[in-house]
C-alpha positions in Angstrom: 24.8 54.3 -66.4 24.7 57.9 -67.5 27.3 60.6 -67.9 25.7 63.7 -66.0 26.8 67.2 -67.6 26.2 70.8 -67.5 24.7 69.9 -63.6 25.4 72.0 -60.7 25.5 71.0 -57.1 21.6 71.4 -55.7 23.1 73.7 -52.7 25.1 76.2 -55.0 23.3 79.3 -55.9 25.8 81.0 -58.0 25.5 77.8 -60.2 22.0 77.7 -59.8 22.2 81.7 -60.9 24.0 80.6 -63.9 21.3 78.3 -65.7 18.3 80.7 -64.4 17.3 78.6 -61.5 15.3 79.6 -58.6 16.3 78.3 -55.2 12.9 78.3 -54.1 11.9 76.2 -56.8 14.9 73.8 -56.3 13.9 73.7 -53.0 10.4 72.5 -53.3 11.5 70.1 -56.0 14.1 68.7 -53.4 11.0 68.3 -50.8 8.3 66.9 -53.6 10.9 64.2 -54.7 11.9 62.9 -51.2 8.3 63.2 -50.0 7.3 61.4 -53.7 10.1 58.3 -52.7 8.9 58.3 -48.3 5.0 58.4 -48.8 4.2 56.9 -52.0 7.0 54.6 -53.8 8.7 53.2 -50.4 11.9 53.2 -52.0 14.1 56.3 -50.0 18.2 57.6 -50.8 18.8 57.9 -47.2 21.9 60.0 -48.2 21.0 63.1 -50.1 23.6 65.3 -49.1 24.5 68.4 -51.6 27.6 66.3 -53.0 24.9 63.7 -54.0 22.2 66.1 -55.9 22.9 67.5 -58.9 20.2 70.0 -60.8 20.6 70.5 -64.6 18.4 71.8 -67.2 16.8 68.7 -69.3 17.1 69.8 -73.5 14.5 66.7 -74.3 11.8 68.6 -72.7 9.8 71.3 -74.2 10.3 74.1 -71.9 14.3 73.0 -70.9 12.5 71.9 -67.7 14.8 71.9 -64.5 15.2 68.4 -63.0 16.6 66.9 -59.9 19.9 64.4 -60.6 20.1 61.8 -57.5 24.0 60.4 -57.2 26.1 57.7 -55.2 22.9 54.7 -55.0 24.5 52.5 -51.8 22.3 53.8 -49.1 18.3 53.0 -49.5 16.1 52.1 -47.7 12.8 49.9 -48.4 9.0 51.0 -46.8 7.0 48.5 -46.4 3.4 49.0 -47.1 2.4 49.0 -43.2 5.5 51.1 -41.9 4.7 53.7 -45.0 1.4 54.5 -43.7 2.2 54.5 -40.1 4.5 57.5 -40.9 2.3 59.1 -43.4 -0.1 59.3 -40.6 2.5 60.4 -38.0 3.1 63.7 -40.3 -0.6 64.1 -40.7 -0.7 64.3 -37.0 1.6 66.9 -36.9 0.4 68.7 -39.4 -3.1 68.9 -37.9 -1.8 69.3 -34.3 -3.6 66.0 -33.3 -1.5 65.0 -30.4 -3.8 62.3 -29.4 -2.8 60.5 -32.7 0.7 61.8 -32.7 0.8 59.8 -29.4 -0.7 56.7 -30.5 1.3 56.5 -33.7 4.5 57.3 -32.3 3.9 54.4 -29.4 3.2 51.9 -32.7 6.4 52.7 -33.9 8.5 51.7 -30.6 8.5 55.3 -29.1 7.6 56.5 -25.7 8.5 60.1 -25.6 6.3 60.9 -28.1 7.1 65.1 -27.8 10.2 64.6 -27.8 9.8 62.3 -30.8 8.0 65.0 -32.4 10.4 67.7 -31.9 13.2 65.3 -33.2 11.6 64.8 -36.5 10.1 68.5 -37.2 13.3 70.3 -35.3 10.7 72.0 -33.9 9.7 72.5 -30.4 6.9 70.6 -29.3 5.2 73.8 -28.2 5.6 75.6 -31.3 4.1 72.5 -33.2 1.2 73.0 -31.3 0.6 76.4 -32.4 1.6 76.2 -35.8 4.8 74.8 -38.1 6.4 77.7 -39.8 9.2 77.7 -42.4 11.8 79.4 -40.3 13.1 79.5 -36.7 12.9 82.2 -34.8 16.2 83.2 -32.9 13.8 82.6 -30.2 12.5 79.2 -31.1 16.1 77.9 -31.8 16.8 79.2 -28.0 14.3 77.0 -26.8 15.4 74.1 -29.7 18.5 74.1 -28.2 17.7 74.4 -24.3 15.5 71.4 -25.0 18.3 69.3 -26.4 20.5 69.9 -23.6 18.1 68.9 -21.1 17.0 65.6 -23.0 20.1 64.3 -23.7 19.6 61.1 -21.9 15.9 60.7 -23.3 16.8 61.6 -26.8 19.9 58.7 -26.8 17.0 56.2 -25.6 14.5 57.3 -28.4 17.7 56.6 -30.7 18.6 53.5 -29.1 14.8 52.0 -29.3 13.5 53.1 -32.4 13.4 51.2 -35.5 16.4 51.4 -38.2 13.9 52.9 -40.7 13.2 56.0 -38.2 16.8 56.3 -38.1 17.2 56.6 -41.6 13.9 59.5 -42.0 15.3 61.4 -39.5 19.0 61.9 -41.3 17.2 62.4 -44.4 15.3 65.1 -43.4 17.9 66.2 -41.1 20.2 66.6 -44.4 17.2 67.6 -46.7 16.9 70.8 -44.1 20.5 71.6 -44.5 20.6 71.9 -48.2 17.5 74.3 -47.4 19.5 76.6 -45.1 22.2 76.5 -47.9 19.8 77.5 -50.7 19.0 80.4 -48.3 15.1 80.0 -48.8 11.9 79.8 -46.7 10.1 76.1 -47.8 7.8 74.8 -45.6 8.2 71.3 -46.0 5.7 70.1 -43.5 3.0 71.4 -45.9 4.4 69.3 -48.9 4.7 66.0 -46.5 1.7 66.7 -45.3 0.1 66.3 -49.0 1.8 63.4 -50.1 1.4 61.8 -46.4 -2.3 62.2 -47.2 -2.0 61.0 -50.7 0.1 57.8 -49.5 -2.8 56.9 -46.5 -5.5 57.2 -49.1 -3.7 54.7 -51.9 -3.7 52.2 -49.5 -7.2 52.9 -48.4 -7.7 52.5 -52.1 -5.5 49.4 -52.1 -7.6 47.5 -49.3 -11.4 48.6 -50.7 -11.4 50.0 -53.9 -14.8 51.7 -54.2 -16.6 54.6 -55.2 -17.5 55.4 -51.7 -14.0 54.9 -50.9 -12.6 57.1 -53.6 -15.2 60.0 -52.5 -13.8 60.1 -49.0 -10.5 59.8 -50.0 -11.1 63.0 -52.4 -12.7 64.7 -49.4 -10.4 63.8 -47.2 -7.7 65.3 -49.5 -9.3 67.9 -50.5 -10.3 69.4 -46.6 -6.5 68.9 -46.7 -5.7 71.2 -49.4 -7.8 74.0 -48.0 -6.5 73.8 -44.8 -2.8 74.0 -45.7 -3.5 76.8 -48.1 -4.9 79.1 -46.0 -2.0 77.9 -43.3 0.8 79.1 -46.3 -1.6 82.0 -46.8 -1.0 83.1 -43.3 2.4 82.0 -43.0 3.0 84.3 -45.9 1.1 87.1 -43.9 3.2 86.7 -40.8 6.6 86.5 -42.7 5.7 89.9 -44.4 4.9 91.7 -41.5 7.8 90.3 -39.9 10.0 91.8 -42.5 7.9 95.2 -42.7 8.3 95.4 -38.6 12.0 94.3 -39.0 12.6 97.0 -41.7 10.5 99.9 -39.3 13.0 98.8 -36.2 16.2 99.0 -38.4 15.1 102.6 -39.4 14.2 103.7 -36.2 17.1 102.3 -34.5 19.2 103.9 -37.4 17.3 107.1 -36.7 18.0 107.3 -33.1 21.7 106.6 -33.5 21.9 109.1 -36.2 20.2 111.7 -34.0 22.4 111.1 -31.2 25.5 111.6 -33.4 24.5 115.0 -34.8 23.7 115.8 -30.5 27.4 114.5 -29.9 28.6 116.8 -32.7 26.9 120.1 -30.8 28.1 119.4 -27.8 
């Protein structure tokens, strides 16, 4: 038992303000811890809601390191070895847009609808996963988000209803883990980080079950293709959110323009 102090909750930025703390960071620490206890230990706090994060500044380290303070230990659940990989492969799927294997994986683990199955775990449209996961909505992917949800009610309550307890359990974690995102107000693409440590959990247990050097090799390979691939993808997400903000910022003066013009034409008439 330990007495947490000088802690903050992990969704307040003024806090987080206070002890020199960047929200992205926090952020990406929040994603690398979850995606550390899903992919590689098995052992998952299926409750991490802001009242059950803390962050705090750490005085036995040497650089007063920022760490992440997980509270209230009732609700966790155990991955077994099999089930661990079976997921880690699922996100890999996504990731790489494989739908073939999205399919396959999603049918091992008791679901039909494997789209909407998809959509339900990335809260993203099964179209936009296809051509690409980004770290924010559009207002225009939301619209479709939310038409989608109306129109497969029924099917959604029967993915709920036949999937494992374990799914259950992933989905309001990362269903919670997003929403202490959209409070921190920052862009994290947390598919990429999954995606790392899915591939770092499917390669232990290759590992596990034939620990050799030729074994090892592909496994570095395998991750390291990995890396590349989701670096350039942050590279161009980066590209695309910039322009987006340079085009958004060109529309807001010209529209700003326009009214101002047709003010000083009111004035002379």
């Amino acid at each position: 038992m330990e007495f947490i102090d000088h802690a903050v909750k992990v969704s307040d930025r003024n806090g987080l303000a206070g002890m020199n703390a960047d929200p992205s960071y926090v952020a990406k620490l929040l994603t690398e811890v979850f995606s550390q206890q899903i992919f590689i230990d098995g052992f998952v706090h299926c409750d991490p809601h802001p009242g059950n994060m803390l962050v705090r500044r750490n005085p036995n380290t040497w650089n007063n390191a920022l760490e992440l303070v997980i509270l209230d230990h009732g609700l966790y659940q155990h991955m077994d070895d099999d089930f661990k990989v079976l997921y880690a492969k699922l996100w890999k799927s996504i990731v790489d847009r494989n739908e073939e294997s999205v399919r396959d994986v999603a049918i091992k683990l008791g679901v039909e609808h494997y789209e909407l199955f998809a959509s339900m775990l990335t809260a993203r449209s099964w179209a936009e996963e296809k051509t690409g996961l980004g770290d924010k909505l559009s207002d225009s992917d939301k619209s479709r988000l939310l038409v989608m949800a109306q129109e497969s009610f029924g099917t959604i309550t029967q993915v709920l209803a036949g999937v494992n307890r374990k799914v259950l359990l992933l989905l309001k974690c990362n269903d919670l883990l997003r929403s202490v995102q959209m409070e921190l107000g920052v862009p994290v693409n947390y598919f990429v980080v999954f995606a790392r440590y899915a591939m770092q959990g499917i390669n232990r247990s290759r590992l596990q079950q034939n620990p050799s050097i030729l074994t090892y090799l592909s496994c570095l390979w395998d991750y390291t293709v990995l890396s590349w691939k989701l670096r350039i993808y942050e590279w161009l997400t980066t590209i695309q959110r910039g322009y987006s903000q340079v085009t958004d910022t060109f529309q807001r003066g010209f529209a700003l323009q326009r009214a101002n013009k047709r003010l000083v034409n009111h004035q002379h008439m």
